[in-house]
C-alpha positions as CSV (number, residue, x, y, z in Angstrom):
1,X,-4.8,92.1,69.2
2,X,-4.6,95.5,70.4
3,X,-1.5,97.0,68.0
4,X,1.9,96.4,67.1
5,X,4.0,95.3,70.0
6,X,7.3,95.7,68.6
7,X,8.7,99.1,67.2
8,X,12.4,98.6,65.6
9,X,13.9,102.3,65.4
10,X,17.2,101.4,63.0
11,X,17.7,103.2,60.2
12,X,17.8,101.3,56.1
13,X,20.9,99.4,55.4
14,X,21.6,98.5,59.2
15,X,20.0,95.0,58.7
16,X,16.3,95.9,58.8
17,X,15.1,92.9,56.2
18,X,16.8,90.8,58.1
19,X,15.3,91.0,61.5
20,X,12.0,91.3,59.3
21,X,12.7,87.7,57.7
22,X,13.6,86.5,61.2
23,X,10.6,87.8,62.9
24,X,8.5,86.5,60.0
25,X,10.2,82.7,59.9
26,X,8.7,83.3,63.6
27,X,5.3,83.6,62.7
28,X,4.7,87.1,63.4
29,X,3.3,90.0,61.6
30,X,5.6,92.4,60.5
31,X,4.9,95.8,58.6
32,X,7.9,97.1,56.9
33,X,8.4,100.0,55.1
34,X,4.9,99.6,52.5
35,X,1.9,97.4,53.5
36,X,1.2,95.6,50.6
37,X,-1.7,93.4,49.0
38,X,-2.6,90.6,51.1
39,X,-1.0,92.0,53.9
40,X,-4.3,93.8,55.7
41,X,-7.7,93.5,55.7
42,X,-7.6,97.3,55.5
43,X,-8.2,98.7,51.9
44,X,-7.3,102.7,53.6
45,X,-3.8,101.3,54.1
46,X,-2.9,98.9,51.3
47,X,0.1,100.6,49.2
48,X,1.2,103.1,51.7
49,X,4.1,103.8,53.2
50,X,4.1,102.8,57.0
51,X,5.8,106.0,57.8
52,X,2.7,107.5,56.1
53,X,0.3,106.3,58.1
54,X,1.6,106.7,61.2
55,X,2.5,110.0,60.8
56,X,-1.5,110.4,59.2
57,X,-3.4,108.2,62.4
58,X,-1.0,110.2,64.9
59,X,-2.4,114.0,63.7
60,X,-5.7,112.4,63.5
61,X,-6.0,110.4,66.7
62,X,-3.1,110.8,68.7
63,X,-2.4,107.3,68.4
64,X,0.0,106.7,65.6
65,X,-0.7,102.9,65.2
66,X,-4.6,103.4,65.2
67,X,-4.3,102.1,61.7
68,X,-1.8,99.0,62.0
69,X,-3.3,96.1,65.0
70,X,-3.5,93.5,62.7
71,X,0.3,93.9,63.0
72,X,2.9,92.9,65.3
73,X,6.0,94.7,64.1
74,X,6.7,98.2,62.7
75,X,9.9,97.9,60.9
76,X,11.6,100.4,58.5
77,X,9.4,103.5,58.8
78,X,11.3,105.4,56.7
79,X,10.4,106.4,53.7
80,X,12.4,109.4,51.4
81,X,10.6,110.2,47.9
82,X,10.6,113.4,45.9
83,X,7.2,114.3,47.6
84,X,8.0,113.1,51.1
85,X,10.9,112.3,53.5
86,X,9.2,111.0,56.5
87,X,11.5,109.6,59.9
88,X,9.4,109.1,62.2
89,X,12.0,106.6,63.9
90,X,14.0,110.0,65.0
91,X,10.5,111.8,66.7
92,X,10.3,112.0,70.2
93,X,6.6,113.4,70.4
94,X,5.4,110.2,68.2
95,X,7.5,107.7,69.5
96,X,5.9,108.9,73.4
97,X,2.6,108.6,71.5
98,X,3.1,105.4,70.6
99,X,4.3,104.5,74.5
100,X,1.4,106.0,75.8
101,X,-1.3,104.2,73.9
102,X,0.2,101.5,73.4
103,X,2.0,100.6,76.9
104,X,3.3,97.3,76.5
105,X,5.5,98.2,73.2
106,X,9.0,97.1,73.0
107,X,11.6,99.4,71.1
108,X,14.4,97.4,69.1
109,X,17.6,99.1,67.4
110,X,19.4,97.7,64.8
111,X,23.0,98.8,65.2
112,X,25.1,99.1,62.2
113,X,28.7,100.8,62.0
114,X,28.2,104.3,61.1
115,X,30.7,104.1,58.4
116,X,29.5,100.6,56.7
117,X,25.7,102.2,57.0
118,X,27.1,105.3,55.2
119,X,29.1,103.1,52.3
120,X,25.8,101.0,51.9
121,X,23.4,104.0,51.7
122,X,26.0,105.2,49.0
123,X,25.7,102.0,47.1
124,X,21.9,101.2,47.6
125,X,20.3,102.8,44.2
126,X,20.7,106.3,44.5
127,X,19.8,106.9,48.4
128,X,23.1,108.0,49.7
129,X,23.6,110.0,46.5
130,X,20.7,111.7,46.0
131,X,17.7,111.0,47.7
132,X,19.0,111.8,51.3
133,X,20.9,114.6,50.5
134,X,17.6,116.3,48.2
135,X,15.4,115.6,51.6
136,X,14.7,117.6,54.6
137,X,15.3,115.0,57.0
138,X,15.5,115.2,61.3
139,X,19.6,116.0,61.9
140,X,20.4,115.6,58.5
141,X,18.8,119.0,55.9
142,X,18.4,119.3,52.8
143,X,22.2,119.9,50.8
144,X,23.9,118.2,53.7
145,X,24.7,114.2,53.4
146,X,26.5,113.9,49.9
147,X,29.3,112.0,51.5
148,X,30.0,109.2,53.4
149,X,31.7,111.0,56.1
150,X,28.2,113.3,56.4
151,X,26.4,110.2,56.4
152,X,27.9,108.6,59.0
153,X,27.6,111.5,61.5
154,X,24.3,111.8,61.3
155,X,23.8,108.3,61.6
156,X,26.2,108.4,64.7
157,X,23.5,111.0,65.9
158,X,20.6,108.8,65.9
159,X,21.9,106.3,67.5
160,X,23.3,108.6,70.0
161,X,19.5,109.9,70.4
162,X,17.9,107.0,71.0
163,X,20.5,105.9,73.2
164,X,19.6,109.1,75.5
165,X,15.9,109.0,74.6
166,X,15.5,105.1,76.5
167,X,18.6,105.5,78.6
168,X,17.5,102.9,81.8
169,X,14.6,101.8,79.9
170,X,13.6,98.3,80.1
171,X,11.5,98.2,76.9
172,X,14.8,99.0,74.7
173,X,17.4,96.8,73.2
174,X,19.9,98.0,71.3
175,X,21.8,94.9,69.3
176,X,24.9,94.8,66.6
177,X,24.0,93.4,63.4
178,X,27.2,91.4,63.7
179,X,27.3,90.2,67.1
180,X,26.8,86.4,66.8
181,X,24.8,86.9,69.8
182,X,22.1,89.4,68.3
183,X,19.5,86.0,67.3
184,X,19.5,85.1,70.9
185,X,18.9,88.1,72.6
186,X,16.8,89.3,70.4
187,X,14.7,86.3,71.1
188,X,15.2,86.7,75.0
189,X,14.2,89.8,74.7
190,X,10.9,89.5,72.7
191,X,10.0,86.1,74.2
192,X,9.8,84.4,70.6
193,X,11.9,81.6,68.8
194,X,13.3,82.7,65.7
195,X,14.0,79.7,64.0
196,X,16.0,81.4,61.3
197,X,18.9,83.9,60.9
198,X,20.8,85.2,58.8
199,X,21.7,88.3,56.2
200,X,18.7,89.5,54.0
201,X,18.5,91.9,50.9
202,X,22.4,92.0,50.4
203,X,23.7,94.6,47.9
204,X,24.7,94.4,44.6
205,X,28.4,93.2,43.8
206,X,28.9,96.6,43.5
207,X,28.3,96.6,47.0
208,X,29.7,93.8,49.4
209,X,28.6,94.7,52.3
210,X,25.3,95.7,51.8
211,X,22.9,94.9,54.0
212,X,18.8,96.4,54.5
């Protein structure tokens, strides 16, 4: 295996542990968010954030997956924490890294409505409430995001980016989280079966819709 083949590019709470236990049920190798024990072979990596490592091989090498071939899916490389808000999911000059060493890569993005993504982020621990709006993170600085409404633009905005970013490209998909549809073309376009789907890492009752 030469790297990761798949790159998803949603953000958390637009249905990211779900396409992870679909791709999974499939048989493939999916990193999200931390590699944990039993996961690698690679002691350097075990415990870390994925959004750590990339960002880490990518200054290093140039290629920000040197780190993760025993993997065939980056999912959820996000990661916001008191000592680091890393998005790497919303950076141009690593995601054409990643293209460029890594030329067969497919880009997946889970779509979620701005406004349920916002109400779930709000409801999800304290992620909407204080950990995004403490962090300095790409379209969204620190002191802005303490409301739904502030969440959801700035969640409009990255979808809008990457919609620009891979305009006519044919290594991009773009699906709904709740278009029936989404297990199928997902699986057209990847060239996989995914013998399960369905919704993963719902929310608390507190939180209906929530979705990871």
């Amino acid at each position: 295996m030469t790297g990761p083949r798949i790159i998803n590019l949603g953000l958390p709470k637009t249905g990211t542990t779900t396409l992870t236990d679909a791709l999974r049920h499939a048989g493939l190798a999916v990193a999200d968010w931390k590699i944990r024990r039993g996961q690698s072979t690679r002691n350097d990596i075990i415990g870390e954030h994925v959004g750590k490592i990339i960002y880490d091989d990518y200054f290093d090498s140039g290629d920000p997956l040197a780190r993760l071939t025993e993997f065939d899916m980056i999912n959820e490389m996000s990661a916001v924490r008191h000592d680091r808000s890393l998005w790497p999911q919303t950076d141009w000059g690593l995601l054409s890294a990643i293209q460029e060493h890594h030329p067969n890569v497919r880009f997946l993005m889970t779509y979620r409505d701005p406004m349920k993504t916002a109400n779930s982020m709000m409801r999800w621990n304290n992620l909407g409430n204080r950990r995004l709006p403490m962090a300095d993170i790409p379209g969204l600085p620190r002191g802005f995001g303490a409301t739904e409404d502030a969440l959801a633009r700035w969640i409009d905005g990255h979808f809008r980016f990457c919609r620009r970013v891979f305009q006519g490209c044919d290594n991009f998909l773009e699906y709904d989280i709740e278009d029936t549809g989404a297990q199928d073309k997902i699986a057209a376009y990847l060239g996989v079966d995914l013998p399960w789907w369905g919704q993963s890492n719902v929310g608390t009752p507190a939180d209906p819709e929530g979705v990871s």
